[in-house]
N, C-alpha and C positions, 0 to 999 in steps of 0.2 A: 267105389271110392267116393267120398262127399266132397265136393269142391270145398278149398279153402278161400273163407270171406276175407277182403282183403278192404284196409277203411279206405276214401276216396278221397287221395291225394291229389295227382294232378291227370288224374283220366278224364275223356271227355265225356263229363256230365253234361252240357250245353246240351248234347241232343237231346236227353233225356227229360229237360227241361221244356225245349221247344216243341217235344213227339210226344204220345205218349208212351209209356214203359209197359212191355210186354209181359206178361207175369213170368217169373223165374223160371217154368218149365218150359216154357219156349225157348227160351232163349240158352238153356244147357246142353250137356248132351251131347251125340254123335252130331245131331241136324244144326246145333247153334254153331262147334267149331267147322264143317265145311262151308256154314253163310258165312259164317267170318274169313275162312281162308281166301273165299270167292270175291274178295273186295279187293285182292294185291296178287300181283305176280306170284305164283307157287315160291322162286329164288327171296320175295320177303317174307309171304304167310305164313309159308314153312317154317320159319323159326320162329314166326312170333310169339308170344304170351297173347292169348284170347283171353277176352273176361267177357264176362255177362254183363248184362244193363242192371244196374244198379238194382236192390231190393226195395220195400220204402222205409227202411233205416238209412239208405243211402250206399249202402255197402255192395260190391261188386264180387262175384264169384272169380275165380283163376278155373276157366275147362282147362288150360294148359299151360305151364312155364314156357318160356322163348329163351332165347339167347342172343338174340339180333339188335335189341332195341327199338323193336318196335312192338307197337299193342295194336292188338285186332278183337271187334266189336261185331257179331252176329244183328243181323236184319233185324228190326224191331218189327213190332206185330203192324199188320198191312191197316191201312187206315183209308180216307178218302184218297192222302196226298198221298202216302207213301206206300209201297210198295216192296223197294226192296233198299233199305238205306246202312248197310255193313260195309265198316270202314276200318282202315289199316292206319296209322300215323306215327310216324315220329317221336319222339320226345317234345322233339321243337312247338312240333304242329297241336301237340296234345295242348303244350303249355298257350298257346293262341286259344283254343277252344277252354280253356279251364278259366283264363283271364274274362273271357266273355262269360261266361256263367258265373264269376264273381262281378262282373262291371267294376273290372277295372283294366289298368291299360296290360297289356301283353309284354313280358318282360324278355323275347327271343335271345335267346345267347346263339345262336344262328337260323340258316335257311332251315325253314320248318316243309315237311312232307308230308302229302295223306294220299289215298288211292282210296276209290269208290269204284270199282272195275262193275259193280256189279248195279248200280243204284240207279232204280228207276223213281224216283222221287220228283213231288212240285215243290217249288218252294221261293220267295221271294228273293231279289237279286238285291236290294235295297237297306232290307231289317230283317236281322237275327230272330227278331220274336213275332215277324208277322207270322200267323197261322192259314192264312187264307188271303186269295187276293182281292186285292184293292185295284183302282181304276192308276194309283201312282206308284206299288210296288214291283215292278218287272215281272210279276208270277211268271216262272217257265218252266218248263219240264227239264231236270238239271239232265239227266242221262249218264250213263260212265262220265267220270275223269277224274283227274290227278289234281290236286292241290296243292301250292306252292305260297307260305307265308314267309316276306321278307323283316328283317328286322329293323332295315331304314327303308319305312312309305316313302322315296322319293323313288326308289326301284322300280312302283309301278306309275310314273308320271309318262304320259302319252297311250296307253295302252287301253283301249275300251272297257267302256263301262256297261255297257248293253248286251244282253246275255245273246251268246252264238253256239251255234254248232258245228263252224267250220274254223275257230280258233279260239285264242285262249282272251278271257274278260278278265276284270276286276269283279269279285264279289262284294257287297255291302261296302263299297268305296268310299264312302263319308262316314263310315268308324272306326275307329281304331283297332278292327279285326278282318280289315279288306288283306284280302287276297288273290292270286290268280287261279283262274279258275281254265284249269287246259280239258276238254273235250276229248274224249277217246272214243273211236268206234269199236 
């Protein structure tokens, strides 16, 4: 069966953007949907809709229909920083990450969700499109965790900004695509 290419509405292309893009046959397949299911509880992967990373027409393969509303993204190809970065999200959360790859503001019609159960990734605490660290962008090893974007920033006023391992941060806190970033072992 050929995966149906699907154009790219409000999927998260930002990673795709910020990583580079695995070539198409990575990222299909038997081995692309178990990476992707490996980033969320079986109770959301399981019904998700998987798609591949994007081709470079920009267009996304469907390995599978969902029924849950959510979308899950197989591990893109292993690089210096990344490792293993397959994620599950929301609608919500999709639309946060779509807003950043167009630079502009994020329009949430509510709490946005992602799961990264399985991501061993580096990556800056500070900016979206650092690639590598700087002596001022947090570079840290992100590890499992759960994502949480609110639709009014004043939800995360008081809650750190400094990336941890034993609870939940702000990521990239001074843009308008900060979020909480909850740690899971």
């Amino acid at each position: 069966m050929t995966p149906k290419l699907l154009p790219l509405p409000i999927l998260p292309v930002l990673l795709v953007a910020l990583h580079p893009s695995p070539t198409l046959g990575q990222s299909r397949g038997a081995a692309g949907i178990a990476s992707a299911m490996a980033a969320a509880p079986p109770s959301i992967s399981g019904q998700a809709t998987i798609v591949a990373w994007p081709d470079s027409s920009g267009r996304m393969a469907t390995l599978r229909s969902g029924t849950n509303g959510w979308t899950c993204l197989p591990s893109q190809a292993k690089s210096n920083y990344i490792t293993d970065n397959a994620i599950c999200a929301d609608a919500n959360f999709l639309e946060l990450l779509s807003a950043m790859f167009a630079q502009r503001a994020p329009a949430l019609k509510g709490v946005g969700y992602a799961y990264m159960l399985s991501n061993e990734t580096w990556e800056s605490n500070t900016s979206p499109a650092s690639m590598t660290p700087t002596s001022d962008n947090q570079w840290h090893h992100v590890g499992s965790h759960v994502m949480v974007a609110y639709p009014d920033r004043r939800a995360l006023a008081g809650l750190p900004t400094e990336p941890s391992t034993s609870g939940p941060y702000v990521m990239w806190a001074s843009t308008p695509y900060a979020h909480v970033m909850w740690p899971v072992k």
